[in-house]
KOLDO-31155 format. One record per residue (C-alpha): residue number from 1; residue in one letter; x, y, z. Coordinates in Angstrom, 3 decimals. Layout:
REM residues N
+------+------+----------+----------+----------+
| resi | resn |       px |       py |       pz |
+------+------+----------+----------+----------+
|  NUM |    A |        X |        Y |        Z |
...
+------+------+----------+----------+----------+
This chain:
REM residues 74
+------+------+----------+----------+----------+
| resi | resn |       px |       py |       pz |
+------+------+----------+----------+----------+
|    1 |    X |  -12.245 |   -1.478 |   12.707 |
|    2 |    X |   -9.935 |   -1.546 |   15.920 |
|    3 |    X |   -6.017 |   -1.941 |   15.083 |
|    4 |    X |   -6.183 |   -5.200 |   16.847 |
|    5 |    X |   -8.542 |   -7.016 |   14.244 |
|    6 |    X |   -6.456 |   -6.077 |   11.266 |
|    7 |    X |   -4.018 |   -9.422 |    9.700 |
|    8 |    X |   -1.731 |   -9.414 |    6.995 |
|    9 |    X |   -1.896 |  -11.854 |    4.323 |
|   10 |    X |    0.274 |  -14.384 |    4.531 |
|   11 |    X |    3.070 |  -14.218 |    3.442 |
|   12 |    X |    3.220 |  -10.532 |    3.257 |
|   13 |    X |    6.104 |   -9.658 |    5.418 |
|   14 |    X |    8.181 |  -12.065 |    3.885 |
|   15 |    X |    7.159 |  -10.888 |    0.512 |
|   16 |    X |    8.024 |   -7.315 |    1.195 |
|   17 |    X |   11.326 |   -7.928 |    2.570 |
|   18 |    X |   12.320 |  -10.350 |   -0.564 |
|   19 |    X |   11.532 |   -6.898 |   -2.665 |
|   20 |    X |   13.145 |   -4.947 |   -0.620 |
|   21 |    X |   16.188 |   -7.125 |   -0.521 |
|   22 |    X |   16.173 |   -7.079 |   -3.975 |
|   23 |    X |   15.877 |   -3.530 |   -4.687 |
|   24 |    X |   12.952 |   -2.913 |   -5.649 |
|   25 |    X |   10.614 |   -0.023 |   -5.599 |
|   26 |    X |    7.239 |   -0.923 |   -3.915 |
|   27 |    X |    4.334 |    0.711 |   -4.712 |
|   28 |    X |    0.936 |    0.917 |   -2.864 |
|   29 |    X |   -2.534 |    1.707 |   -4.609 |
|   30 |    X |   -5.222 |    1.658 |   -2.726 |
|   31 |    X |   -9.188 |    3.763 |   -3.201 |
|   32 |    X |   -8.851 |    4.298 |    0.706 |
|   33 |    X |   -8.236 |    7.710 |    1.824 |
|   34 |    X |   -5.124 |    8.940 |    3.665 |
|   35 |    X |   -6.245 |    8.597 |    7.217 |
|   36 |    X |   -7.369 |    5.107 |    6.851 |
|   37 |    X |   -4.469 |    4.018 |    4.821 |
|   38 |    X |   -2.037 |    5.492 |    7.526 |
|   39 |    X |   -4.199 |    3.703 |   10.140 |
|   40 |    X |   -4.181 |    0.194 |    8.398 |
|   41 |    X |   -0.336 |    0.648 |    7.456 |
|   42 |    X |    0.339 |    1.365 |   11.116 |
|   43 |    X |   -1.453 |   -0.966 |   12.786 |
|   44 |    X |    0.624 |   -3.728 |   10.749 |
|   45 |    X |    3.884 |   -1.653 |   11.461 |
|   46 |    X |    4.498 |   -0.966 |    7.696 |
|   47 |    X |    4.563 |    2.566 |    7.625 |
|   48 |    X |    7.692 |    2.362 |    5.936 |
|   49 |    X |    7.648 |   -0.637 |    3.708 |
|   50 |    X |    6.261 |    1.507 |    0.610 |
|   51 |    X |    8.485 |    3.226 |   -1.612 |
|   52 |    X |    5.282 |    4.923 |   -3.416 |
|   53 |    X |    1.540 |    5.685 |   -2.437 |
|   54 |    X |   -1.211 |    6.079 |   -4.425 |
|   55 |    X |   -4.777 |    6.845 |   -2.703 |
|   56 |    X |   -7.737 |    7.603 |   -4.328 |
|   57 |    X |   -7.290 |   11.137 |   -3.823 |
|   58 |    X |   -4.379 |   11.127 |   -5.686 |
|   59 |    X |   -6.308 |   10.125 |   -9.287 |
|   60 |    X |   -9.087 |   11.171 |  -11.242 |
|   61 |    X |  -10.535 |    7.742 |  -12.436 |
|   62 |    X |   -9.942 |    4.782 |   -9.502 |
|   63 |    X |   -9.432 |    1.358 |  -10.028 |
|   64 |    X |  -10.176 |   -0.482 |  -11.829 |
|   65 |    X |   -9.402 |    1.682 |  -14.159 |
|   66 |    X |   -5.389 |    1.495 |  -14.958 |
|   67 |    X |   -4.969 |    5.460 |  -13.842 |
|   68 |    X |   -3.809 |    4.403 |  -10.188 |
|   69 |    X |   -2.057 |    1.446 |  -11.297 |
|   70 |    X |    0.154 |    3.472 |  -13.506 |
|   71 |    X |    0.384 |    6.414 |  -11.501 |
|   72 |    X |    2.118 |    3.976 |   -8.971 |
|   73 |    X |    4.687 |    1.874 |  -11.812 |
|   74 |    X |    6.141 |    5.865 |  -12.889 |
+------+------+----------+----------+----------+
């Protein structure tokens, strides 16, 4: 996938910066692996925007099981 092809969701940016604004801690979970997750966060410029990251490296059991989603909320 070249950088070029990769969109956000609508509405993400905005999003972000409301939770930001407000304080709050934002956490990324994701199965992807670290090089792919810094090459999809860069390509949208949000190398930054999460407060905590949890790749599937980081947890025995992925999703859907609640391990990553948990790991991510401590």
């Amino acid at each position: 996938m070249a950088a070029g092809q990769i969109n956000p969701v609508n509405g993400l940016f905005d999003y972000l910066e409301w939770l930001r604004v407000a304080g709050k801690r934002i956490a990324l979970v994701t199965s992807a692996d670290a090089l792919n997750t810094a090459f999809v966060l860069g390509a949208l410029g949000l190398e930054d925007a999460f407060t905590v990251r949890v790749l599937g490296s980081d947890v025995q059991r992925g999703k859907p099981d609640p391990q990553p989603f948990a790991l991510g909320a401590m």
